[in-house]
Wavefront OBJ file of the C-alpha trace (Angstrom):
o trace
v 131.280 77.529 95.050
v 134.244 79.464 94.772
v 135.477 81.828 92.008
v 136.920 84.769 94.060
v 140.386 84.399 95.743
v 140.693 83.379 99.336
v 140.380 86.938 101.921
v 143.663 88.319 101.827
v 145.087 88.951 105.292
v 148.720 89.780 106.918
v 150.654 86.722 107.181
v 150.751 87.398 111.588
v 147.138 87.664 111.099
v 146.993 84.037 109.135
v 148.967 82.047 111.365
v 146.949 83.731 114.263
v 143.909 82.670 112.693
v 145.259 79.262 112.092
v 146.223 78.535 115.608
v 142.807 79.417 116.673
v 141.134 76.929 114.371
v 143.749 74.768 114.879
v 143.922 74.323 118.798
v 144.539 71.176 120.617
v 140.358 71.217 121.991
v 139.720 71.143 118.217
v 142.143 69.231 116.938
v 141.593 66.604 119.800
v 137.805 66.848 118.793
v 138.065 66.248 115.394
v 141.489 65.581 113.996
v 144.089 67.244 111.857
v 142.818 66.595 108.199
v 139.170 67.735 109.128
v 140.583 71.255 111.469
v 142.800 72.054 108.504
v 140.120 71.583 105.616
v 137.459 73.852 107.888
v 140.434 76.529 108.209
v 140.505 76.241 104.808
v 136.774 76.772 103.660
v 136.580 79.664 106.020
v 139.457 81.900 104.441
v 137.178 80.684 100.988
v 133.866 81.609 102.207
v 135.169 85.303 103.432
v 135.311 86.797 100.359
v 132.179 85.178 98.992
v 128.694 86.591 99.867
v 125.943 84.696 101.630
v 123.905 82.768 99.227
v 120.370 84.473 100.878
v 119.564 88.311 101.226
v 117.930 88.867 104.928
v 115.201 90.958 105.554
v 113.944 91.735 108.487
v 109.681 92.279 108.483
v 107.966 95.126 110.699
v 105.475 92.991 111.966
v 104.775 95.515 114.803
v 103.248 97.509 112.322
v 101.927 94.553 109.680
v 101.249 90.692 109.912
v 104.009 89.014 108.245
v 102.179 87.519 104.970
v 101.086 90.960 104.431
v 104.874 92.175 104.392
v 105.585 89.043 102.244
v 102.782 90.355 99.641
v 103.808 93.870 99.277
v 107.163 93.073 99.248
v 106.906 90.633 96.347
v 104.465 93.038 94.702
v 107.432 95.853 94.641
v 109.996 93.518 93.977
v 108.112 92.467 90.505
v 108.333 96.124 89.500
v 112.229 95.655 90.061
v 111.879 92.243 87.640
v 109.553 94.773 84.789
v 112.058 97.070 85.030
v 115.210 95.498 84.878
v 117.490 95.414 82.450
v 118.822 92.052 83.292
v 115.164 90.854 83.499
v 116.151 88.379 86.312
v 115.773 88.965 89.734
v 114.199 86.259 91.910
v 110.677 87.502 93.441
v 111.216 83.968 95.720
v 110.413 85.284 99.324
v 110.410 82.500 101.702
v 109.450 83.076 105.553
v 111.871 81.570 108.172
v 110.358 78.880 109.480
v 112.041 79.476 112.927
v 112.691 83.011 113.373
v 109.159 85.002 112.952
v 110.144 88.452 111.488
v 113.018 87.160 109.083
v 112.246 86.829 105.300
v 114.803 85.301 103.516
v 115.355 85.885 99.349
v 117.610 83.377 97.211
v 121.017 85.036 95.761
v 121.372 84.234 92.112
v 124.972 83.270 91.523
v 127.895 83.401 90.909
v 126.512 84.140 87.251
v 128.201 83.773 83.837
v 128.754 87.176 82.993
v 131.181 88.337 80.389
v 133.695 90.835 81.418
v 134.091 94.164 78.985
v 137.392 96.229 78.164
v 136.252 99.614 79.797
v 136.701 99.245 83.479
v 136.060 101.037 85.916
v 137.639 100.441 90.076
v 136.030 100.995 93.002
v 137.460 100.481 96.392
v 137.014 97.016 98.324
v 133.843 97.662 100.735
v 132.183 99.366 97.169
v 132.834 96.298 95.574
v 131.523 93.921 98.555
v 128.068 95.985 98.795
v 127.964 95.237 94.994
v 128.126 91.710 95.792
v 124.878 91.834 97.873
v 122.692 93.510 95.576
v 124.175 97.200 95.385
v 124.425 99.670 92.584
v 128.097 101.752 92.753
v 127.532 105.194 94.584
v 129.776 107.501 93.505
v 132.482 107.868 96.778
v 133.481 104.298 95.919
v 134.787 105.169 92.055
v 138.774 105.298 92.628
v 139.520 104.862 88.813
v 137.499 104.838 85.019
v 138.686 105.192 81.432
v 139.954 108.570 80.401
v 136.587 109.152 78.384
v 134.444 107.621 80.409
v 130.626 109.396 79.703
v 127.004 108.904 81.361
v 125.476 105.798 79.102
v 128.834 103.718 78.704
v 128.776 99.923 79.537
v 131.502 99.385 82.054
v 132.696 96.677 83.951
v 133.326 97.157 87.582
v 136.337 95.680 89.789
v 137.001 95.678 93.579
v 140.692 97.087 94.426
v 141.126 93.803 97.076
v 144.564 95.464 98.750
v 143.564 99.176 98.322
v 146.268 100.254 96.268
v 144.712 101.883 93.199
v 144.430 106.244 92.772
v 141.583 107.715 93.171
v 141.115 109.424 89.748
v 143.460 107.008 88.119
v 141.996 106.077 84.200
v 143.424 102.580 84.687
v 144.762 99.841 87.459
v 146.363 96.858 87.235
v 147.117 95.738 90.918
v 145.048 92.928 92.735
v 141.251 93.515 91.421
v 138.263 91.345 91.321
v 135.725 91.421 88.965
v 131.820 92.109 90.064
v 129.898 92.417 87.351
v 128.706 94.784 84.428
v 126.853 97.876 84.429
v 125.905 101.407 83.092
v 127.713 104.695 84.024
v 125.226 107.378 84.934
v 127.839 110.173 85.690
v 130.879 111.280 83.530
v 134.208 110.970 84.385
v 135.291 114.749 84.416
v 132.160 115.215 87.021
v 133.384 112.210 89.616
v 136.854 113.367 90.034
v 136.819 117.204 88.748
v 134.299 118.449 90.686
v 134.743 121.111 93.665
v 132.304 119.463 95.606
v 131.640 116.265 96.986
v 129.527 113.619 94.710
v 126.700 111.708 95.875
v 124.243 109.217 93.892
v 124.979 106.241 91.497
v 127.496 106.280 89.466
v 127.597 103.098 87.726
v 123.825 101.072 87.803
v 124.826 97.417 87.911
v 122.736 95.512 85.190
v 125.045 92.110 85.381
v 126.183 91.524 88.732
v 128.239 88.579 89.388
v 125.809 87.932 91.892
v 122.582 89.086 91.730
v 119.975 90.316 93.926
v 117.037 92.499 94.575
v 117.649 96.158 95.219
v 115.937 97.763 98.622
v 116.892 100.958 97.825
v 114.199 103.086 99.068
v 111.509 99.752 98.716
v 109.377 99.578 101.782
v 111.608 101.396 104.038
v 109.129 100.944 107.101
v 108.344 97.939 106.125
v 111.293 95.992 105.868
v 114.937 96.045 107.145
v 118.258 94.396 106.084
v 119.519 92.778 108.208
v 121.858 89.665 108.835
v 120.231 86.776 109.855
v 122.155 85.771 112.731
v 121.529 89.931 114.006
v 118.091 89.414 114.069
v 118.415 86.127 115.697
v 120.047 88.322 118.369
v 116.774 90.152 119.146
v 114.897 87.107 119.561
v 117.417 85.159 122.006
v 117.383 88.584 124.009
v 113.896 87.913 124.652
v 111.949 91.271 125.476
v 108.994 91.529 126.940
v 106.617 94.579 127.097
v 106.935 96.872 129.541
v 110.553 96.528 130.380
v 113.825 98.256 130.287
v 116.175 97.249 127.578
v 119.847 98.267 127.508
v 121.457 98.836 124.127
v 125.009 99.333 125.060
v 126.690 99.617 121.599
v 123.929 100.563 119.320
v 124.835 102.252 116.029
v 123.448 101.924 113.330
v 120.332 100.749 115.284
v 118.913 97.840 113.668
v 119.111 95.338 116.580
v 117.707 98.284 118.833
v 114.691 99.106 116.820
v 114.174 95.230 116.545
v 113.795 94.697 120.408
v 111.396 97.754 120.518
v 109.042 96.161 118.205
v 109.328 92.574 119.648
v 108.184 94.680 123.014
v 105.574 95.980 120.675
v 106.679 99.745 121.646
v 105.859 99.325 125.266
v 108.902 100.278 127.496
v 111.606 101.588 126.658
v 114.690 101.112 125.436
v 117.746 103.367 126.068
v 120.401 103.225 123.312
v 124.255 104.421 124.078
v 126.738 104.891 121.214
v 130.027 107.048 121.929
v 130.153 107.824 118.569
v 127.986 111.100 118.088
v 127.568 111.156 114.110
v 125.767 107.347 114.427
v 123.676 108.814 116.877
v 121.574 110.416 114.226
v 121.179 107.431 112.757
v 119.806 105.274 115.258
v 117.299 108.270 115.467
v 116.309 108.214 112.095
v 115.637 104.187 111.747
v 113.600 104.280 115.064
v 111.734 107.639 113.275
v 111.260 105.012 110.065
v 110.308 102.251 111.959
v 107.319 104.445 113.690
v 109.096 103.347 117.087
v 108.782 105.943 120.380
v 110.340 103.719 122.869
v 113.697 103.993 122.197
v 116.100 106.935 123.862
v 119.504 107.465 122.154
v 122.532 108.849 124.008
v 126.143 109.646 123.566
v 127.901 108.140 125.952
v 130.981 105.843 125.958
v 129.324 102.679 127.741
v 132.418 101.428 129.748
v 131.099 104.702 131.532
v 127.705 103.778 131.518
v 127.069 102.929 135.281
v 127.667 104.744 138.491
v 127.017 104.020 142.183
v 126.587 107.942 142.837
v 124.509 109.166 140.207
v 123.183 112.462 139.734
v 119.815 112.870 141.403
v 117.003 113.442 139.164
v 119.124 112.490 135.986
v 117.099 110.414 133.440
v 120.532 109.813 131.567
v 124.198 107.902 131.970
v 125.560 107.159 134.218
v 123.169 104.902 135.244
v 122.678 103.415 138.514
v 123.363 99.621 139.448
v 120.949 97.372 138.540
v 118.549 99.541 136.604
v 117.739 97.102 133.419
v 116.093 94.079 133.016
v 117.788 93.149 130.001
v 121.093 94.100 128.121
v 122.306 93.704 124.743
v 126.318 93.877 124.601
v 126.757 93.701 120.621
v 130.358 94.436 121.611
v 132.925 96.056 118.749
v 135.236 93.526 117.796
v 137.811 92.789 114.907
v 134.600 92.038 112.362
v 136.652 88.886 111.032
v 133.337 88.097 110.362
v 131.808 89.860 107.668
v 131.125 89.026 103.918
v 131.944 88.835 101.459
v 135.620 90.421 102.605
v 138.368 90.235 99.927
v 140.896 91.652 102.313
v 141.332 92.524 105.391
v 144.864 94.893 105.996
v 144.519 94.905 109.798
v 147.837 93.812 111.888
v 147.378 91.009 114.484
v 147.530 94.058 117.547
v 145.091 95.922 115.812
v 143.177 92.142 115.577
v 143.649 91.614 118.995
v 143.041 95.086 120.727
v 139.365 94.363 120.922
v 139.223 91.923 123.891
v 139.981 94.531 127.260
v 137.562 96.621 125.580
v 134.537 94.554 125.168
v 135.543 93.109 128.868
v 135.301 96.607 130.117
v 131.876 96.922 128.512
v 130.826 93.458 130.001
v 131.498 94.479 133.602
v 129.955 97.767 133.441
v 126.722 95.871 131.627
v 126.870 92.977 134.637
v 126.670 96.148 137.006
v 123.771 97.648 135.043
v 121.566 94.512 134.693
v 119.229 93.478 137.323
v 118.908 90.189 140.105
v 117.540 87.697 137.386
v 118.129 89.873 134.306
v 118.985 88.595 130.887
v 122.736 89.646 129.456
v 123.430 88.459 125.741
v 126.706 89.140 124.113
v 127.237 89.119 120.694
v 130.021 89.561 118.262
v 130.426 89.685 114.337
v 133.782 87.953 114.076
v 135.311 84.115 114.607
v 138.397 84.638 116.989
v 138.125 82.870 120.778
v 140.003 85.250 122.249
v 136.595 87.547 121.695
v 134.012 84.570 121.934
v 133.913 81.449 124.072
v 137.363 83.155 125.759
v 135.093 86.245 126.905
v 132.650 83.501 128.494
v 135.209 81.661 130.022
v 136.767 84.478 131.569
v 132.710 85.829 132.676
v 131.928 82.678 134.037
v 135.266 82.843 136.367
v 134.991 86.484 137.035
v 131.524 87.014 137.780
v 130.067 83.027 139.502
v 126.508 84.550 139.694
v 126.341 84.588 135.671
v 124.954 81.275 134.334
v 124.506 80.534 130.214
v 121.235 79.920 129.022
v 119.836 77.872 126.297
v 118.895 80.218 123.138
v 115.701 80.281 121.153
v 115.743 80.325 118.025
v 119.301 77.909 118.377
v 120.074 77.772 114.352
v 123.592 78.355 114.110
v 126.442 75.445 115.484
v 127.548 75.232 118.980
v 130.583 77.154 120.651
v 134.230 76.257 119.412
v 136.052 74.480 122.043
v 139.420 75.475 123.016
v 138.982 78.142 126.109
v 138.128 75.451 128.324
v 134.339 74.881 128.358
v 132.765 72.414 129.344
v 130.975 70.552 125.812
v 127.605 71.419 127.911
v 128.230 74.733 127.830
v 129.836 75.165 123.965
v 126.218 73.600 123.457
v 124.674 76.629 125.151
v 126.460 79.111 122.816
v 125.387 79.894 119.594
v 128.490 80.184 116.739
v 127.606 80.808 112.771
v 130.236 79.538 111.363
v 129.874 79.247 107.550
v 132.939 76.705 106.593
v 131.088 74.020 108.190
v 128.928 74.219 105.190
v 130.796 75.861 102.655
v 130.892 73.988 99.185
v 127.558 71.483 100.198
v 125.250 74.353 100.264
v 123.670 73.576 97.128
v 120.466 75.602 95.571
v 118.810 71.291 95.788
v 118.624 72.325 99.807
v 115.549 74.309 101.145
v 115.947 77.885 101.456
v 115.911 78.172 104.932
v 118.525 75.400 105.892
v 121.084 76.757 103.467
v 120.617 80.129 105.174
v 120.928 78.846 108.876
v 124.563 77.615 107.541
v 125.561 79.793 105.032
v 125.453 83.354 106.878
v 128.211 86.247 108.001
v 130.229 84.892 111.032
v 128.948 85.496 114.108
v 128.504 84.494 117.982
v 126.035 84.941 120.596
v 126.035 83.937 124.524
v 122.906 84.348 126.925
v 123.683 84.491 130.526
v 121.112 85.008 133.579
v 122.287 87.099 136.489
v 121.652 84.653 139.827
l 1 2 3 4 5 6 7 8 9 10 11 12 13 14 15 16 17 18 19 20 21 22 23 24 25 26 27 28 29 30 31 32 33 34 35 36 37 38 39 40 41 42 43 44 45 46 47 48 49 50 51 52 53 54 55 56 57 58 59 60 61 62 63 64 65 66 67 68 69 70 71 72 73 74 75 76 77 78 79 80 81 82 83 84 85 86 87 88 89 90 91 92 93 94 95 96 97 98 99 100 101 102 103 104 105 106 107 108 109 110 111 112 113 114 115 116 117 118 119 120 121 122 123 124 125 126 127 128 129 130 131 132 133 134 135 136 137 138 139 140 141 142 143 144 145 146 147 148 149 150 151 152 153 154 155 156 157 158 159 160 161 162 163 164 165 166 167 168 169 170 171 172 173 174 175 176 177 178 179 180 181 182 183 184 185 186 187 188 189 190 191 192 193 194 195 196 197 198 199 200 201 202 203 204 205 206 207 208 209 210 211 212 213 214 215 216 217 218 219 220 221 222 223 224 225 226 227 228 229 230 231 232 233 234 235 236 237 238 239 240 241 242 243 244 245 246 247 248 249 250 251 252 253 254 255 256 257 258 259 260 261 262 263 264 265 266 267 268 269 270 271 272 273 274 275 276 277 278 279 280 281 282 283 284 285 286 287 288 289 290 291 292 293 294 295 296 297 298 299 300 301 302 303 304 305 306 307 308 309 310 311 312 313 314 315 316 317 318 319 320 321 322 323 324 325 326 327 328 329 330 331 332 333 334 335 336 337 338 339 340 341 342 343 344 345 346 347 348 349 350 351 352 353 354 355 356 357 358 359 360 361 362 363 364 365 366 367 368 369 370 371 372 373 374 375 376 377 378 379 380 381 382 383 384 385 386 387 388 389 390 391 392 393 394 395 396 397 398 399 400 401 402 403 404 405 406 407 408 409 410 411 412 413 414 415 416 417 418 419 420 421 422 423 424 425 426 427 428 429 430 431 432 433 434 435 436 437 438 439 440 441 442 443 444 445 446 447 448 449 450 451 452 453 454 455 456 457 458 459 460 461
């Protein structure tokens, strides 16, 4: 159901968008009217959230029922607690995935909007949208008076024009939902220091869900569905040697060390040294020892004259069984998204990159190893146009079939062959926007109605 405007994007960025879900493979496939209305429904479902929260069970450490049971038991607290008195304690196990729990979203809601407002910027306002209190960073305006106890109403700045520190906006906003200020004003925007905690507790979200802050942290992980579908199409097996290659934050990482039950090891390689840390600290949380995190650019990753006696990157050839290339990409993606203010270069920068990663993981992986590549946005130029040109460039790469296969098939239009756009795995959420009613089961509205997303599986020959 829609209520929120379509995601706002340059116009370049549009008509880019359009051509891609408009090709002639597509069109030719399924005609004008039906290409169009699917082009559509995705720049509708962008800026809505999933209707499903994800979480991801440690059943390395616990069977699953018994995750179920304490999670439900903590998540009844939330219901005793609440001020709203009406979050859903439904948890429902994937039937197909083993470690994914799913938990209904409640919404959109009829919730009555209040004359004190207060702004937050447009990522705030989407983490509000999946179950999220507002943290205080993410204020950028409230009323002149605005005190610790006042009912507010909170809006998402869609275009990211508003102030920070303004008292009032009246640019392109969105309305999320109702809650309480726990801070003053004078202390969010007149303080010499930075402030951290909540700063407005939602009690009437738009669209409400459970909160996991700080609720069985070992125990279970957010995650999007389709990422922890990643782990499982990987495939690891005890005792191997798993290749992270862009791993920050570290959720699919710690995920293949527990499907490997924490025997192996896992090496981890993010250039980015501040997301280091916190690979470190979910694999700490997690009660995982298999995993080694480095800083290293990964494009770098592999070197036919390594240094002798080095246990770190570079690498030498062939020195993984497996490798997981969740590449960085334009994150097209991702919901709910209101706006997105990238140009189309800055769009379509991604694609040398994530080929330089590819070859450098191809070099790393070993005779009859397991590559998957994965991205969280819909473009071909960064999805069945990377396979395309892998297949080409490296003829010893074959696709495999993926287990669990819940999303849709690849997109045509880079020149696949329809056996091999049946071999990839694309979550594409228009094809069931607007007929994924709360009448279907659980599970089969979350296979459909998920973030974008697309995974490949290819076996070195």
């Amino acid at each position: 159901m829609s209520i929120f405007p379509r995601i706002s994007l340059k116009p370049e960025v549009a008509d880019y968008l359009r051509s891609v879900f408009l090709n002639k493979e597509v069109l030719a496939a399924v005609g004008d009217q039906e290409a169009e209305c699917r082009f559509q429904k995705l720049l509708a479902c962008l800026s809505h959230p999933p209707s499903h929260t994800c979480i991801r069970a440690s059943t390395h450490l616990a069977p699953l029922e018994d995750i179920r049971h304490k999670l439900a038991e903590e998540l009844e607290k939330q219901m005793c607690s609440s001020p709203a008195g009406e979050v859903s304690a439904q948890i429902v196990p994937h039937p197909r995935v083993p470690d994914a729990l799913l938990l209904p979203v409640d919404g959109p809601r009829p919730v009555k909007q209040l004359s004190s407002e207060v702004v937050v910027g447009a990522q705030c306002g989407s983490a509000v949208l999946r179950g999220a209190h507002v943290f205080v960073p993410g204020i950028l305006a409230s009323p002149k008076y605005m005190k610790a106890g006042d009912a507010v109403s909170v809006l998402s700045d869609t275009e990211g024009r508003c102030t920070r520190g303004a008292t009032s906006f009246q640019g392109n906003r969105v309305f999320v939902g109702n809650g309480i200020a726990e801070i003053d004003r004078s202390a969010i925007f007149c303080s010499d220091e930075p402030v951290k905690g909540i700063g407005v507790r939602m009690v009437e979200p738009l669209y409400q869900s459970p909160s996991f802050d700080g609720v069985l942290p070992d125990m279970a992980f957010l995650q999007n569905l389709p990422s922890v579908v990643v782990g499982h199409v990987l495939g690891p097996r005890p005792g191997e040697r798993i290749l992270d290659m862009c791993a920050a934050p570290g959720g699919k990482t710690c995920h293949i060390a527990a499907l490997m039950r924490d025997q192996g090891e896992v090496v981890a390689l993010d250039r980015i040294r501040n997301k280091i840390d916190r690979i470190r600290q979910n694999a700490q949380m997690l009660h995982l020892r298999s995993i080694t995190v480095y800083c290293f650019d990964g494009t770098r990753a592999v070197s036919s004259d390594p240094t002798p006696g080095a246990e770190g990157p570079p690498f030498p050839p062939e020195s993984f069984d497996r490798v997981l290339l969740d590449a960085p990409c334009s994150g097209l993606g991702q919901r709910p998204s209101m706006s997105c203010t990238w140009s189309l270069k800055e769009i379509c920068s991604y694609q040398p990159l994530q080929r330089k990663l590819f070859q450098a993981a191809v070099r790393l992986l070993k005779k009859g190893g397991v590559l998957v590549y994965s991205t969280c946005t819909v473009t071909l130029s960064e999805n069945e146009e990377q396979v395309a040109w892998a297949l080409q460039t490296f003829p010893f790469l074959t696709l495999q079939p993926q287990e669990p296969h819940i999303g849709a098939e690849g997109m045509p239009g880079a020149g696949l062959s329809p056996e091999q756009l049946r071999l990839l795995q694309r979550f594409s959420p228009e094809l069931t926007w607007d007929e994924t009613g709360t009448a279907a089961p659980l599970p089969r509205r979350a296979d459909g109605d998920t973030i974008g997303f697309f995974i490949a599986k290819f076996l070195k020959n």
